[in-house]
N, C-alpha and C positions, 0 to 999 in steps of 0.2 A: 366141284369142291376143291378138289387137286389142284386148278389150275389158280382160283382165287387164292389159297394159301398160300403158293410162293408168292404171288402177286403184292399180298400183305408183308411178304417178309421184304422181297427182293427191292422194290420199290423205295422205301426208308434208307437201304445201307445205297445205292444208289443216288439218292438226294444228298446225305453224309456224306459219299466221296467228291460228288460233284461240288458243295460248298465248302469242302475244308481244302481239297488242292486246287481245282480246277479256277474256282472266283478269285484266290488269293494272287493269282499272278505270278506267286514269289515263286520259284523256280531250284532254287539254291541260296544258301547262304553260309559267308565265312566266320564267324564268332572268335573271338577273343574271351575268357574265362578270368577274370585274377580275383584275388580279396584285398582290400585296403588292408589287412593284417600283415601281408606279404608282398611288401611291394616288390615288384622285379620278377614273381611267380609268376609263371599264366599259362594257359594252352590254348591252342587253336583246333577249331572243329569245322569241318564242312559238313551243313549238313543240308538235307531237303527238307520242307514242310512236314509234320508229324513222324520225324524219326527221331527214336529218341539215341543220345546221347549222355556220354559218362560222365560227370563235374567232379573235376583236380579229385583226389583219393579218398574223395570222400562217398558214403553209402548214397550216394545220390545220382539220381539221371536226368534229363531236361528234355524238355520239345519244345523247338518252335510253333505257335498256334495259330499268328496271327501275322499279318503284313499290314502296316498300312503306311501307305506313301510319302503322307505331308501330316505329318504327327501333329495333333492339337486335340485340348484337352477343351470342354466344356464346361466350367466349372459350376456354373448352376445347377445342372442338370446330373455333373460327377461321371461324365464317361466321354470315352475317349472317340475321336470321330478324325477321317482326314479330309483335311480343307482344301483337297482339289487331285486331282490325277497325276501332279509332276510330281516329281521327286524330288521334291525339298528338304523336306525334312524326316528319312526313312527311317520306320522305328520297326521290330519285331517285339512279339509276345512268347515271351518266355514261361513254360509253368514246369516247376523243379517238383521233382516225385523222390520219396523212399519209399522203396517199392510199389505196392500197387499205391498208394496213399497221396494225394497231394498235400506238397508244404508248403508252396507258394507259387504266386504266378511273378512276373520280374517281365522290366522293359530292356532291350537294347539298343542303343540308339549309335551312330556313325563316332569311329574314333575321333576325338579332336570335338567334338559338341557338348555333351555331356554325359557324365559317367553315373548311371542311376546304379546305388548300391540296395541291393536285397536288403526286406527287413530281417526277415530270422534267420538266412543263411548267411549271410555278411558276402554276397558273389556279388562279382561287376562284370556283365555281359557286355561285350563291344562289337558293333559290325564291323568286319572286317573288309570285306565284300558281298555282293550281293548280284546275284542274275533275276530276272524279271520279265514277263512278257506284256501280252497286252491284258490290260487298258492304258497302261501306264505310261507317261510321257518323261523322256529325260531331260533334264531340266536344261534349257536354251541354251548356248554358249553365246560368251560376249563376242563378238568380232570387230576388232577395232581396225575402226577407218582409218588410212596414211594420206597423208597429202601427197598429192601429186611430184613427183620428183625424189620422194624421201625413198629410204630403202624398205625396198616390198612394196610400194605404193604404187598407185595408179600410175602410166605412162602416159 
């Protein structure tokens, strides 16, 4: 009897940790925080997969939930899915808490792409940086060819 009990417990938070850090890949990430209210405000946070985090001086904290690679949205269907292993287009999921309570979940997506604003907090999450392992591939680099005799090129 003993042994099945932990068995039943141990087994569950074990699958839990395994699919929330271990599958995500995401390793760390750097976050930018501001409000379109205040432009020029903002802070930065590093943080890892389910740590929560403080947002600008308000009663509020945040975790990363989710990683997904090459961001795209289904719109049929209304959920979000990524359309391949490289890293195109890298988005995190954000869910902001007061206290125990959730207020909302929020997306972040790479500075410079686009800047998705919270509905009821009015926050704009930004990737700042980001580390990764595997599955995930980095997205190819161009390497341009030189002609022959030009500088850097082929001799």
């Amino acid at each position: 009897m003993r042994g099945s009990a932990w068995f039943r417990i141990s087994v569950p938070i074990f699958l839990l940790l395994l699919t929330c850090c271990a599958s995500s890949g995401l390793r760390k990430v750097s976050l930018r925080v501001s409000s379109p209210y205040f432009p020029g405000v903002y802070e930065t946070h590093d943080v890892k997969p389910r740590q929560d985090f403080p947002v600008m001086d308000l009663d509020l904290h945040a975790r990363v939930t989710e990683f997904i690679a090459d961001f795209a949205i289904d719109t049929t269907a209304k959920r979000v899915f990524s359309a391949s292993d490289t890293l195109r287009n890298p988005a995190v999921k954000i869910e902001i808490y007061k206290g125990d309570s959730l207020v909302e979940s929020s997306w972040a997506f790479s500075v410079g792409t686009f800047k998705h604003v919270s509905r009821r907090t009015s926050l704009i999450f930004e990737i700042l940086h980001y580390a990764v392992g595997k599955p995930y591939v980095a997205f190819p680099e161009i390497k341009e060819e030189r002609p022959a005799g030009a500088p850097g090129g082929k001799s």
